[in-house]
PyMOL Python script that loads the backbone (N, CA, C, O; Angstrom):
from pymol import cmd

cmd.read_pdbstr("""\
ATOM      1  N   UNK A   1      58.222 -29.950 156.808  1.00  0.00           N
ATOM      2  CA  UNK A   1      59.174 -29.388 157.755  1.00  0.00           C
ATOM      3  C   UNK A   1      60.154 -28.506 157.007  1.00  0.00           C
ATOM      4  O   UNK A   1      60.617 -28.736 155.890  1.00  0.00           O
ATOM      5  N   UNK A   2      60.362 -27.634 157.659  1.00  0.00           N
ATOM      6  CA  UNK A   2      61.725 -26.401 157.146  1.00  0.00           C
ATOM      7  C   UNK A   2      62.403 -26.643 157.978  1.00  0.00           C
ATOM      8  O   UNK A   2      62.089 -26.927 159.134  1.00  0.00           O
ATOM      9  N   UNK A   3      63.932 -26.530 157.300  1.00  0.00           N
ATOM     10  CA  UNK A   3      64.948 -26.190 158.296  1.00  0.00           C
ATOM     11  C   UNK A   3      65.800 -24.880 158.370  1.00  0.00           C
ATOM     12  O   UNK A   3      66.223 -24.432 157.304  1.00  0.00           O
ATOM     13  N   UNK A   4      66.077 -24.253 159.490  1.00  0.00           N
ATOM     14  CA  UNK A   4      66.383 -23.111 159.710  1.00  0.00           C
ATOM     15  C   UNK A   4      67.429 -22.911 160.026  1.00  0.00           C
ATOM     16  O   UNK A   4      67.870 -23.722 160.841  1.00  0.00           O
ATOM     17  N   UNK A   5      68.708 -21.372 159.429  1.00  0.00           N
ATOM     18  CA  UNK A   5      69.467 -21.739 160.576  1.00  0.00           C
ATOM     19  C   UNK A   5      69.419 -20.679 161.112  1.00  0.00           C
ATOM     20  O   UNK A   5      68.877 -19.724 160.555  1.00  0.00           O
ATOM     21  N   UNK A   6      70.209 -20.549 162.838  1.00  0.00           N
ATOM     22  CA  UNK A   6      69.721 -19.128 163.703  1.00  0.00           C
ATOM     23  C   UNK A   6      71.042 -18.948 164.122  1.00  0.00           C
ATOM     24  O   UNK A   6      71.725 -19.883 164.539  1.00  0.00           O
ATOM     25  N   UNK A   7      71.533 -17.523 164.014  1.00  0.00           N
ATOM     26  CA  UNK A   7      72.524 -17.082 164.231  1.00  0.00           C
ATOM     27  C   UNK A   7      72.096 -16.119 165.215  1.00  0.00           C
ATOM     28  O   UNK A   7      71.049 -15.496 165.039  1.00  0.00           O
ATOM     29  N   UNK A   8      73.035 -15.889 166.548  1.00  0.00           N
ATOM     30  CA  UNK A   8      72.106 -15.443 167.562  1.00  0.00           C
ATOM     31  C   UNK A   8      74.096 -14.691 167.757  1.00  0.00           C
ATOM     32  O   UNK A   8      75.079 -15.369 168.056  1.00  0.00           O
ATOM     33  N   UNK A   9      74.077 -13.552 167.535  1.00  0.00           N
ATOM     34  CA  UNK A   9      75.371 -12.964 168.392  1.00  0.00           C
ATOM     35  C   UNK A   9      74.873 -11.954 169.553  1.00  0.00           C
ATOM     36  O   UNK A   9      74.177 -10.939 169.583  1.00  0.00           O
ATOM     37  N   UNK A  10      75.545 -12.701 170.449  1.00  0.00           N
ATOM     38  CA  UNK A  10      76.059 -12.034 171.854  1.00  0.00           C
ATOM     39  C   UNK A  10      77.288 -11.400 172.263  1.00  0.00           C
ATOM     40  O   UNK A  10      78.382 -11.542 171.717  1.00  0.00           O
ATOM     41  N   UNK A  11      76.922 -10.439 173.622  1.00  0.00           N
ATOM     42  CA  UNK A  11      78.225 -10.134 173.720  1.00  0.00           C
ATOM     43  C   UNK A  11      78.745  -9.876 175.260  1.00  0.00           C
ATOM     44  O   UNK A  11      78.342  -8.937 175.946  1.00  0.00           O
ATOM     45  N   UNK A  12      79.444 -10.591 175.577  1.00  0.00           N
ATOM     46  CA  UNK A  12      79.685 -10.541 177.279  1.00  0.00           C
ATOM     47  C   UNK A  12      81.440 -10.426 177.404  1.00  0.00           C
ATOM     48  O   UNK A  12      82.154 -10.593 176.415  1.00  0.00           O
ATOM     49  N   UNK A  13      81.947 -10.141 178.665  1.00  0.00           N
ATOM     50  CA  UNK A  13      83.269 -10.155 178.808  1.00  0.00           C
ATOM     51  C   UNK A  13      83.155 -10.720 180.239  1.00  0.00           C
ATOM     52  O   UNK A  13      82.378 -10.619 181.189  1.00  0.00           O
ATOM     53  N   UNK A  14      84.643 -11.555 179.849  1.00  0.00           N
ATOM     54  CA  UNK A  14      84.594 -12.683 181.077  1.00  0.00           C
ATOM     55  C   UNK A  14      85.915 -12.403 181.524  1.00  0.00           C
ATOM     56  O   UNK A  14      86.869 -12.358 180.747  1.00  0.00           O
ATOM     57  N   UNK A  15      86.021 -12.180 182.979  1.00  0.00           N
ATOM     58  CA  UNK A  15      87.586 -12.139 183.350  1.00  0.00           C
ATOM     59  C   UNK A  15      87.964 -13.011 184.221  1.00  0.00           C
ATOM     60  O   UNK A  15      87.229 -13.203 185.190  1.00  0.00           O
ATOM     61  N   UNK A  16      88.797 -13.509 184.131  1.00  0.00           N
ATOM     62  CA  UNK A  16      89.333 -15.019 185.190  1.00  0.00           C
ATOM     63  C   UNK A  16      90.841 -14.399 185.464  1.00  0.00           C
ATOM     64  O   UNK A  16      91.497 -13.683 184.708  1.00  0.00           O
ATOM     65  N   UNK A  17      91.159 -14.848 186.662  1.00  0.00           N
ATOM     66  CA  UNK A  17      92.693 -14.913 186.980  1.00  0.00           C
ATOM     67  C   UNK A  17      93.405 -16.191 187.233  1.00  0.00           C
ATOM     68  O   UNK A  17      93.062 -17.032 188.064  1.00  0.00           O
ATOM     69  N   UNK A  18      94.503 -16.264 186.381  1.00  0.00           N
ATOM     70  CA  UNK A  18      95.272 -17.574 186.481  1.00  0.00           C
ATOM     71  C   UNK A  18      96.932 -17.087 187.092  1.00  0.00           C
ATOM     72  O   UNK A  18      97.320 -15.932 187.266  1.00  0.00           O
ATOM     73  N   UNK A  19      97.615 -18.215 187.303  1.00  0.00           N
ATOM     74  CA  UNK A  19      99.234 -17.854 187.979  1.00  0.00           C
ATOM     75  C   UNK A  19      99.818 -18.511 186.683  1.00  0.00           C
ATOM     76  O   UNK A  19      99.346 -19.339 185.904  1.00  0.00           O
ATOM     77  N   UNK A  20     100.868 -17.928 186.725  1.00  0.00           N
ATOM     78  CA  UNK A  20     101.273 -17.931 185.521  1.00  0.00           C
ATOM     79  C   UNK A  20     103.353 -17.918 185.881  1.00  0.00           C
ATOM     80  O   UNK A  20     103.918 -16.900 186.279  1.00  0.00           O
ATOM     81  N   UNK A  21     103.909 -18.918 185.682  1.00  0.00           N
ATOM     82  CA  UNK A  21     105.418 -18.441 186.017  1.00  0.00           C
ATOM     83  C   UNK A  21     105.835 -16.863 185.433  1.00  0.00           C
ATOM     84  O   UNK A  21     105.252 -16.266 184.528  1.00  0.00           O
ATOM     85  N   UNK A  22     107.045 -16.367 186.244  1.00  0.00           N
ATOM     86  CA  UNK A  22     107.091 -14.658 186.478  1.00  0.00           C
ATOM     87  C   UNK A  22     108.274 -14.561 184.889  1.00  0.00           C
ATOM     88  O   UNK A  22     109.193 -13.741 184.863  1.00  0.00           O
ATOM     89  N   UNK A  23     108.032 -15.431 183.833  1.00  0.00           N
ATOM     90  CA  UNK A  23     108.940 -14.976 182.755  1.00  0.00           C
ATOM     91  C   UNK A  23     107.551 -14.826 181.841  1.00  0.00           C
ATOM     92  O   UNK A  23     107.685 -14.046 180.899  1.00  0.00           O
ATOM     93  N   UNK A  24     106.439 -15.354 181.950  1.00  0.00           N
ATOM     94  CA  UNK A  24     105.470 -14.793 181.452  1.00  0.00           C
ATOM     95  C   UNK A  24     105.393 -12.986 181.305  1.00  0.00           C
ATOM     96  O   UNK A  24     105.946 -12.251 182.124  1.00  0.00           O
ATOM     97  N   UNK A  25     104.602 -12.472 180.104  1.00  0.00           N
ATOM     98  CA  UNK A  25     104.281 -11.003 180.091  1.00  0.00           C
ATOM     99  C   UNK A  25     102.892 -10.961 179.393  1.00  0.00           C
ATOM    100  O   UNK A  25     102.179 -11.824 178.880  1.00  0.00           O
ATOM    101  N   UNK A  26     102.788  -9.624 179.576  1.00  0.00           N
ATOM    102  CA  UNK A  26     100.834  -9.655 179.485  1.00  0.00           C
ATOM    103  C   UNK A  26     100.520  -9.940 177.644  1.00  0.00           C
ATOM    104  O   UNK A  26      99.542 -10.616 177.326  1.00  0.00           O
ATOM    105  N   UNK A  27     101.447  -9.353 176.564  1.00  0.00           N
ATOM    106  CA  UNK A  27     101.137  -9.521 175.358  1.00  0.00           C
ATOM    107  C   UNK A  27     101.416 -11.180 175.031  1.00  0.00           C
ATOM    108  O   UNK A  27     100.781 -11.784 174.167  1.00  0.00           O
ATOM    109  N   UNK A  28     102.387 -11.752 175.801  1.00  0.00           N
ATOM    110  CA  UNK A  28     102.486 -13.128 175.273  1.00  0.00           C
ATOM    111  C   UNK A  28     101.265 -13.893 175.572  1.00  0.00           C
ATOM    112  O   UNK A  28     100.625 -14.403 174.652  1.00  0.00           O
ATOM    113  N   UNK A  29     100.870 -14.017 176.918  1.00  0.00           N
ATOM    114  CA  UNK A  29      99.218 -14.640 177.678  1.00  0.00           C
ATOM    115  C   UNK A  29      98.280 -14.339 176.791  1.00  0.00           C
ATOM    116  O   UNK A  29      97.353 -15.121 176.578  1.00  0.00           O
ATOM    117  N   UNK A  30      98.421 -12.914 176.020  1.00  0.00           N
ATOM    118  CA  UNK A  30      97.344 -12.546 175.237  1.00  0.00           C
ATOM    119  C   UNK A  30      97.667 -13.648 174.342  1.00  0.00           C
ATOM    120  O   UNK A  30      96.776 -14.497 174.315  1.00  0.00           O
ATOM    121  N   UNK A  31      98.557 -13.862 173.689  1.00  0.00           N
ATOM    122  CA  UNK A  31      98.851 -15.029 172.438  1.00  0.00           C
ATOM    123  C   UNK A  31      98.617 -16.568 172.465  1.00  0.00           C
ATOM    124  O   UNK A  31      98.312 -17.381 171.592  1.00  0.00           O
ATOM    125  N   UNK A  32      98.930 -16.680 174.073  1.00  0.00           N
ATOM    126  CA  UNK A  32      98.445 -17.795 174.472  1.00  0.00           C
ATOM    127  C   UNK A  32      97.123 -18.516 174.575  1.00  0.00           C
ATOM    128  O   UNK A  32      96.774 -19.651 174.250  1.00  0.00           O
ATOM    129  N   UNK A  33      96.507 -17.508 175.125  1.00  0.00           N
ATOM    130  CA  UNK A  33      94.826 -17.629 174.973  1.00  0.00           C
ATOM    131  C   UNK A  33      94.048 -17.646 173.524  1.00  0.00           C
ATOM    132  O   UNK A  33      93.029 -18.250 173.189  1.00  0.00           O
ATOM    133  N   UNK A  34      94.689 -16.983 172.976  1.00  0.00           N
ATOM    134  CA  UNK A  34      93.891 -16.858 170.974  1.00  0.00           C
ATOM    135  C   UNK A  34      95.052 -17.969 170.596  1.00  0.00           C
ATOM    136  O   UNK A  34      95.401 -17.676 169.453  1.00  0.00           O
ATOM    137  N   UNK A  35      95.695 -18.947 170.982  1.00  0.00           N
ATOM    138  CA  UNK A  35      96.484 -19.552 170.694  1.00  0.00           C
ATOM    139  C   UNK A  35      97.598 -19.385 169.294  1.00  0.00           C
ATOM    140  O   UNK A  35      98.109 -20.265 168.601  1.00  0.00           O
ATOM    141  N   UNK A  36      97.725 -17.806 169.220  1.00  0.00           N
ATOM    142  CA  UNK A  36      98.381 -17.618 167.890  1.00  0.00           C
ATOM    143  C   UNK A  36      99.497 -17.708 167.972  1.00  0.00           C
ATOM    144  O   UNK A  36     100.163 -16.755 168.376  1.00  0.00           O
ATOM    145  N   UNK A  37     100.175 -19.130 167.538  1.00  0.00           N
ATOM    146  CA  UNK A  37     101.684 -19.334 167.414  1.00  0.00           C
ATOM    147  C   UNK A  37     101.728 -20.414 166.517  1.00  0.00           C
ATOM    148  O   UNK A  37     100.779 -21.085 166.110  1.00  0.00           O
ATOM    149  N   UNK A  38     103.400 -20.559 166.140  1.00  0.00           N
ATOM    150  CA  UNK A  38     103.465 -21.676 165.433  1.00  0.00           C
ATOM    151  C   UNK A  38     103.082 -23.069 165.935  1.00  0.00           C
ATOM    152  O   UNK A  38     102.745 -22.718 167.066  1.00  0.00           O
ATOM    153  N   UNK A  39     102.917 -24.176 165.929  1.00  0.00           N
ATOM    154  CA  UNK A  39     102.231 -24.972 166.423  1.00  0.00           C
ATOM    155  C   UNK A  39     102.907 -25.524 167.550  1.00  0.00           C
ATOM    156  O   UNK A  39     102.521 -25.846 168.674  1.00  0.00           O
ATOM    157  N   UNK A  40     104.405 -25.567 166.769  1.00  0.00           N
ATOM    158  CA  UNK A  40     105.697 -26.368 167.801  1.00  0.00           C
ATOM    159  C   UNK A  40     105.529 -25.616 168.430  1.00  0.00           C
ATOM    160  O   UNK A  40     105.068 -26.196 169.412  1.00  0.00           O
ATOM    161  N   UNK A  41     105.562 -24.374 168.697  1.00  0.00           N
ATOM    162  CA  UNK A  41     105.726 -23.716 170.202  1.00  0.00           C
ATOM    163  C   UNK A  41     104.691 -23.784 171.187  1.00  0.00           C
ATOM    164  O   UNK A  41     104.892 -23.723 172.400  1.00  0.00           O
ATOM    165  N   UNK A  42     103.185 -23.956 170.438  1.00  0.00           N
ATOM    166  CA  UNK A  42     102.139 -23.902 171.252  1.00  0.00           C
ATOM    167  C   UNK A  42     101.787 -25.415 172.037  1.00  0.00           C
ATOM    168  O   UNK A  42     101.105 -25.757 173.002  1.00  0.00           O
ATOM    169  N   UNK A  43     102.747 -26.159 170.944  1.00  0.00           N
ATOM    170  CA  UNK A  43     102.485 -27.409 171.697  1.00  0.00           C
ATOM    171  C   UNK A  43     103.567 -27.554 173.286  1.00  0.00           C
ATOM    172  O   UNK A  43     103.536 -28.576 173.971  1.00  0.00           O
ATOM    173  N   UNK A  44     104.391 -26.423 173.611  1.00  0.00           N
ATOM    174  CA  UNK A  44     105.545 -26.561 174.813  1.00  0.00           C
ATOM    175  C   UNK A  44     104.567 -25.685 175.920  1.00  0.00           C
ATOM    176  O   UNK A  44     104.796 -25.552 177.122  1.00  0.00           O
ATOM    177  N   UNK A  45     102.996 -24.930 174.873  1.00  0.00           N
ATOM    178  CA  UNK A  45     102.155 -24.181 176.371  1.00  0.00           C
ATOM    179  C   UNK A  45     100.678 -24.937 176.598  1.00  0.00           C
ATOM    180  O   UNK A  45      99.716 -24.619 177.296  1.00  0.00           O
ATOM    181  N   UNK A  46     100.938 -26.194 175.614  1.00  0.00           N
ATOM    182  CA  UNK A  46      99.291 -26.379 175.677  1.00  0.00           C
ATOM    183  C   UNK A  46      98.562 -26.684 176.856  1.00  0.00           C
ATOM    184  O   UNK A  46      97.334 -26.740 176.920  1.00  0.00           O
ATOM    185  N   UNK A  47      99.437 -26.898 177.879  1.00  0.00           N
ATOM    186  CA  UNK A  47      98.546 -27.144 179.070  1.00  0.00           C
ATOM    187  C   UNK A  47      98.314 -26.095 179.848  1.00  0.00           C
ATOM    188  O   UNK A  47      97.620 -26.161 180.863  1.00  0.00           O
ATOM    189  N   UNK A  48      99.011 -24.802 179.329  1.00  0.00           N
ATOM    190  CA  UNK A  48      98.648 -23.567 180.304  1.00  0.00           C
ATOM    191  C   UNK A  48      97.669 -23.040 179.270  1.00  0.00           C
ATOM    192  O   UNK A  48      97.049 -22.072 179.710  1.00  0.00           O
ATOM    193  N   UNK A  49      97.400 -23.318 178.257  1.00  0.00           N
ATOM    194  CA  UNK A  49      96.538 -23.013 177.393  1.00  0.00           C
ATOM    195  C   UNK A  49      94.919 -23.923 177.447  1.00  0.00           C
ATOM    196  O   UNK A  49      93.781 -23.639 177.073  1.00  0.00           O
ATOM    197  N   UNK A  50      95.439 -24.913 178.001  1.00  0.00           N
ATOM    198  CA  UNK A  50      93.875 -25.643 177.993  1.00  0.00           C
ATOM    199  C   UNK A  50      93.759 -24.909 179.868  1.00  0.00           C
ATOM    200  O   UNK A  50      92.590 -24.719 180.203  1.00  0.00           O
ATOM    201  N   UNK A  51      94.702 -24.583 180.834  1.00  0.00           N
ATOM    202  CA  UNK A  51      93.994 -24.152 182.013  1.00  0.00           C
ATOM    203  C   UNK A  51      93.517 -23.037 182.329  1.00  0.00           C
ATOM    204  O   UNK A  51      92.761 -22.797 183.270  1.00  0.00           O
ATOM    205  N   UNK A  52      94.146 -21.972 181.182  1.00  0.00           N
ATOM    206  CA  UNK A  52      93.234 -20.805 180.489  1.00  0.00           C
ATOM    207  C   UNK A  52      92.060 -21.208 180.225  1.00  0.00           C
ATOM    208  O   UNK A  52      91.237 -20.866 181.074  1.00  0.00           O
ATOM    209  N   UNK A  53      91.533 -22.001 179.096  1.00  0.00           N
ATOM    210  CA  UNK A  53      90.325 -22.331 178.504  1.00  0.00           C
ATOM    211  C   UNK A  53      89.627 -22.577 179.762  1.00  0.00           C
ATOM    212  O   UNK A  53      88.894 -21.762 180.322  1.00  0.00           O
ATOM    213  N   UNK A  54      89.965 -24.023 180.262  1.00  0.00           N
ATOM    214  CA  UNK A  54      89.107 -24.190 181.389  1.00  0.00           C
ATOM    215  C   UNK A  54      88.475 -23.564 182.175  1.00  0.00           C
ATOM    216  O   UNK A  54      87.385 -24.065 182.452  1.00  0.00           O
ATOM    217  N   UNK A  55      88.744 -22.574 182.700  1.00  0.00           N
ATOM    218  CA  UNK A  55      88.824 -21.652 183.979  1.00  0.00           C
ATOM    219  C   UNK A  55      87.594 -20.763 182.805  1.00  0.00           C
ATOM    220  O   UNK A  55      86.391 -20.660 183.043  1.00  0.00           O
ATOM    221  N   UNK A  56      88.262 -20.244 181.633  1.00  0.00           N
ATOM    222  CA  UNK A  56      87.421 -19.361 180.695  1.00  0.00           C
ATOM    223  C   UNK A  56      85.955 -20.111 180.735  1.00  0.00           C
ATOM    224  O   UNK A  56      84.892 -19.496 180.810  1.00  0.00           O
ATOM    225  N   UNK A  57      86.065 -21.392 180.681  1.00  0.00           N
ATOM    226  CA  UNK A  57      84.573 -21.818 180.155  1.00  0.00           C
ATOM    227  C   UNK A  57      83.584 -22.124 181.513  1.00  0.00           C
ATOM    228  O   UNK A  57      82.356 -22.035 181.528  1.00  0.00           O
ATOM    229  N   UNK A  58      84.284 -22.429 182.411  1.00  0.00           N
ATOM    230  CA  UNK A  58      84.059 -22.345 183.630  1.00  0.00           C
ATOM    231  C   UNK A  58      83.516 -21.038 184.385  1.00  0.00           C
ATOM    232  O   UNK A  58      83.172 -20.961 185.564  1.00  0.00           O
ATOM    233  N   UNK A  59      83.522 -20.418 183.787  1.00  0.00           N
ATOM    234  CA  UNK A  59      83.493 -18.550 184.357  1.00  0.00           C
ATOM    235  C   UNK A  59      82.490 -18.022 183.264  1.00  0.00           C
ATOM    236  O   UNK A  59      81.811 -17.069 183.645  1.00  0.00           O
ATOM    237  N   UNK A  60      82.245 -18.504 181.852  1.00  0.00           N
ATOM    238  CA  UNK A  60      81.425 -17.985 181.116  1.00  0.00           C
ATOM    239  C   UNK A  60      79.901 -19.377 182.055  1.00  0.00           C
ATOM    240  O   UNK A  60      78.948 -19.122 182.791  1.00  0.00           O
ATOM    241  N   UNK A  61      80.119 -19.930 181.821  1.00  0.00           N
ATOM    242  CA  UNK A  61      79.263 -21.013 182.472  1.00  0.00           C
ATOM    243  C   UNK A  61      78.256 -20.193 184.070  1.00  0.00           C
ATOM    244  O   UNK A  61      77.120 -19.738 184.206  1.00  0.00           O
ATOM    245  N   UNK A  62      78.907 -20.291 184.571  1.00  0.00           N
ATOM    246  CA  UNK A  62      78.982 -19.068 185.978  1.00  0.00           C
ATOM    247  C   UNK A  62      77.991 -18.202 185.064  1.00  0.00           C
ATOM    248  O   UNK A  62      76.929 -18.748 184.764  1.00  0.00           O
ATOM    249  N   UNK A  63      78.222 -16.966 184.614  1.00  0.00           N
ATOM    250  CA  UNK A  63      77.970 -16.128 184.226  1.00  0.00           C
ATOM    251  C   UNK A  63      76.471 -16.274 183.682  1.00  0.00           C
ATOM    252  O   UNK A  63      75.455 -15.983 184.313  1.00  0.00           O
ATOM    253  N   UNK A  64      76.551 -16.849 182.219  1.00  0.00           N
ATOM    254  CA  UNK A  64      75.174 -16.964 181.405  1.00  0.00           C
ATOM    255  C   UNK A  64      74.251 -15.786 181.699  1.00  0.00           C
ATOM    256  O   UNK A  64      73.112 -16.207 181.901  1.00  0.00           O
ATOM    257  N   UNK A  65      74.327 -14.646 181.782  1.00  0.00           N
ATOM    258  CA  UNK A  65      73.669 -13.148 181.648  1.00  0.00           C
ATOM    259  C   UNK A  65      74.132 -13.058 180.264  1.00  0.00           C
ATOM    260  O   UNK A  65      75.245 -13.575 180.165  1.00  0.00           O
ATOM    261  N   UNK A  66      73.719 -12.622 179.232  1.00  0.00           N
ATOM    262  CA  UNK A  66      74.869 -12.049 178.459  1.00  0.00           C
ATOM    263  C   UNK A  66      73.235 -11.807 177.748  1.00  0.00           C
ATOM    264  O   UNK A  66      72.220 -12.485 177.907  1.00  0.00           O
ATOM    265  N   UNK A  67      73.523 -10.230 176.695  1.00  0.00           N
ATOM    266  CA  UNK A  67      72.712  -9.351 175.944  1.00  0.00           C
ATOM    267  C   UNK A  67      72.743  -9.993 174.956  1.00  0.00           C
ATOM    268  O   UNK A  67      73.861 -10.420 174.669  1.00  0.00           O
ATOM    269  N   UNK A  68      71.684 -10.325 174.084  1.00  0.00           N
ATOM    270  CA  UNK A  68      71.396 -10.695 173.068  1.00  0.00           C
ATOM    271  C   UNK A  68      71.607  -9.416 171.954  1.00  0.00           C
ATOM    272  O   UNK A  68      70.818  -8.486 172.124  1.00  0.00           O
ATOM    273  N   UNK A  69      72.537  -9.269 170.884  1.00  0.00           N
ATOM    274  CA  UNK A  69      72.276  -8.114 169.740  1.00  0.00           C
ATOM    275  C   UNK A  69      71.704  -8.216 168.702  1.00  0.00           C
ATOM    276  O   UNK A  69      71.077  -7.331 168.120  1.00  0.00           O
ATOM    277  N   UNK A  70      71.888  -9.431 168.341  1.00  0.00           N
ATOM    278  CA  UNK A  70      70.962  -9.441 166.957  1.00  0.00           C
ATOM    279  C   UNK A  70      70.764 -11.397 166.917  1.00  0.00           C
ATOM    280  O   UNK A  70      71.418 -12.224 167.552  1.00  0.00           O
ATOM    281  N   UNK A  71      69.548 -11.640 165.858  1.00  0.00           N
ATOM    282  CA  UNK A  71      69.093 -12.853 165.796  1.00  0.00           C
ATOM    283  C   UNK A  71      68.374 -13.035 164.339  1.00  0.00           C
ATOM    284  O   UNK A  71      67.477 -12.429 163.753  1.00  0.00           O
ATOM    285  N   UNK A  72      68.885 -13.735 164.152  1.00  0.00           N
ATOM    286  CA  UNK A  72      68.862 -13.594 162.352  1.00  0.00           C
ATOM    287  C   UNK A  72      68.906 -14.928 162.350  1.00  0.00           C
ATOM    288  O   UNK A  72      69.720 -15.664 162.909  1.00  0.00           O
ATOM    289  N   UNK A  73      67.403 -15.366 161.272  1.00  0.00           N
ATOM    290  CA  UNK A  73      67.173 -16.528 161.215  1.00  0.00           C
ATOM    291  C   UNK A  73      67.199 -16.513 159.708  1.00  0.00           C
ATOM    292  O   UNK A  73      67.062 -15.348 159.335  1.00  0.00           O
ATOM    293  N   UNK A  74      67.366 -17.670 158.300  1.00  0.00           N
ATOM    294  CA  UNK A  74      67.322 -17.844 157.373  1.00  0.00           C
ATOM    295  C   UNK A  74      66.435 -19.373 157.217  1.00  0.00           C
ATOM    296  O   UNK A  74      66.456 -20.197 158.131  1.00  0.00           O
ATOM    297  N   UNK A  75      65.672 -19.601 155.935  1.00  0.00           N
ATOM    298  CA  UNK A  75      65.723 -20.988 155.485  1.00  0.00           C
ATOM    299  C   UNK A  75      66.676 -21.194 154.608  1.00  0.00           C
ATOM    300  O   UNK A  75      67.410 -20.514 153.892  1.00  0.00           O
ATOM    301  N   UNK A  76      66.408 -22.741 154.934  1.00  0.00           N
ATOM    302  CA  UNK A  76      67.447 -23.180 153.990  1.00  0.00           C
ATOM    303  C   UNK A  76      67.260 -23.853 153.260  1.00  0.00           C
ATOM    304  O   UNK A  76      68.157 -24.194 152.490  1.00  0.00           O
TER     305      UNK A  76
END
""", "prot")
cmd.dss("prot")
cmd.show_as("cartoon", "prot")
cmd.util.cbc("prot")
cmd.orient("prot")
């Protein structure tokens, strides 16, 4: 037996809409979602951050079309 590994990149775009309180702005949501902050702060959004995710994985799920670009297999 060989073992292989397969690296398969795809590429799709997924758009979901969430509500969001009105002191929110569009570059912060962006930060929210890639979760790039210090930790203490991300821990005061993590639940608008996991209902981002949710909804995200929920909607890629839905979806499953997505173009295959490349597939690159190695042994190992």
């Amino acid at each position: 037996m060989k073992t292989f590994e397969i690296e398969v990149v795809r590429t799709y775009t997924t758009t979901i809409e969430v509500e969001l309180h009105d002191k929110y702005y569009p570059s912060y949501v962006e930060e929210i979602t890639l979760g790039n902050m210090p930790y203490e702060e991300w821990l005061s959004i993590q639940d608008i951050y996991s209902d981002i995710w949710d909804k995200l994985g929920e909607a890629e799920l839905e979806q499953c079309d997505t173009e295959i670009l490349t597939v690159k297999a190695k042994k190992l």
